[in-house]
N, C-alpha and C positions, 0 to 999 in steps of 0.2 A: 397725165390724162384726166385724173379726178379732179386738178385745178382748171384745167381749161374746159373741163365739162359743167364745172360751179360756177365761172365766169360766165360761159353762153348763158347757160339758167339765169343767173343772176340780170344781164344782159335783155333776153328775151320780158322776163318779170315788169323791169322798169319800161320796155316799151311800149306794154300793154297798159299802162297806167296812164290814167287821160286825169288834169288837172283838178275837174273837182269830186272826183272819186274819192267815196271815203278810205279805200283804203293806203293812199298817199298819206294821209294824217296818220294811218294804223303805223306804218312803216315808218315813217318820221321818229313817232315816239317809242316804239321799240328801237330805232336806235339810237335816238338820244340817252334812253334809258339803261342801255347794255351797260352790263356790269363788266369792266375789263379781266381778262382772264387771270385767275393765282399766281401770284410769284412764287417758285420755289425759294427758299433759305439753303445755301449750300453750309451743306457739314462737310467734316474726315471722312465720311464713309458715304457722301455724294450727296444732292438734292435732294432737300425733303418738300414732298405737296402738301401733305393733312397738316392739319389744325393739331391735332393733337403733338403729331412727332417735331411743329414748329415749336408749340408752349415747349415742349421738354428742350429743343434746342436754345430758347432763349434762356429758362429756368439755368441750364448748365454755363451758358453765359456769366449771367447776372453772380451766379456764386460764386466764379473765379475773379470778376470784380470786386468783391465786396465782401474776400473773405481778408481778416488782418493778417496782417504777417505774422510770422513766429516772435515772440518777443513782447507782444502789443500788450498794454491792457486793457481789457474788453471792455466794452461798450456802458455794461453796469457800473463799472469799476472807476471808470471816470465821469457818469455822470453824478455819482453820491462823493464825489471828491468836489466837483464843483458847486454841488447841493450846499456842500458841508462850507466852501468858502464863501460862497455867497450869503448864508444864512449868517456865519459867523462877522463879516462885512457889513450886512444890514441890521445887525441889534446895534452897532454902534456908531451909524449914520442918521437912521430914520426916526424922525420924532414921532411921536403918538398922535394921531386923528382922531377928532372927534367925529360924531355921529352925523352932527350938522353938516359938519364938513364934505365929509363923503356926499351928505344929499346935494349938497351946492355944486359941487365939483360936475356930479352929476348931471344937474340941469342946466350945468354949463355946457356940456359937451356938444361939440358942432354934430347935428342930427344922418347930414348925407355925407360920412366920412365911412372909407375902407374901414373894418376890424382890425383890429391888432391881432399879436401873436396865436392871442387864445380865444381865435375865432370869435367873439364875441360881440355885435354891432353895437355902435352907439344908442342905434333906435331900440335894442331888447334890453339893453341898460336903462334907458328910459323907464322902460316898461316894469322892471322890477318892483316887487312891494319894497318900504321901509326896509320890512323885516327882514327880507333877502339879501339887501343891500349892506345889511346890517350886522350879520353873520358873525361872528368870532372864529378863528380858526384855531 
């Protein structure tokens, strides 16, 4: 009954609507603009609506991904292993740069290219003082 009572309504509404009445434009853009209704996330223990009890259901997700297995070694543990080989790899590959060098390299560098790894744009390279560029680690 409530549906076939919202259709006449709805029914009746649009035939009272004459073409250049503003409120054809009102009605347009209110539905253009509806926001579609929530999806629930179904869990073990059934659909969840709110926002909050979704974060906690993806949070519990996300840990059972991206916990290691039993056995693993963690995350620190291999990245100072690979610290350790790379650094020990690179004293006896890389020859020594000089200052100029750096500067040239520099203002070689193509101006509208993506960043590298460590976010850092060609164009703010550019930008850098001497001194900056110049750093000793």
């Amino acid at each position: 009954m409530m549906h076939q009572h919202r259709q006449s309504e709805w029914t009746t509404y649009l035939a009272s609507l004459r073409p250049r009445d503003p409120k054809v434009y009102k009605l347009n853009k209110s539905l253009i603009n509806r926001r579609p209704p929530d999806r629930p996330l179904n869990s073990p223990q059934g659909p969840v609506f709110d926002a909050p009890g979704q974060a906690e259901l993806f949070a519990a997700n996300l840990v059972v991904q991206f916990n290691c297995p039993e056995g693993t070694p963690s995350t620190n543990d291999l990245v100072t292993s690979s610290i350790r080989t790379l650094h020990s790899a690179a004293k006896s590959r890389i020859q020594p740069v000089s200052p100029g060098e750096v500067q040239l390299i520099v203002k070689r560098l193509p101006r509208n290219k993506a960043p590298g790894p460590d976010s850092i744009s060609n164009m703010a390279l550019r930008h850098f003082s001497d001194k900056t560029l110049l750093v000793q680690f």
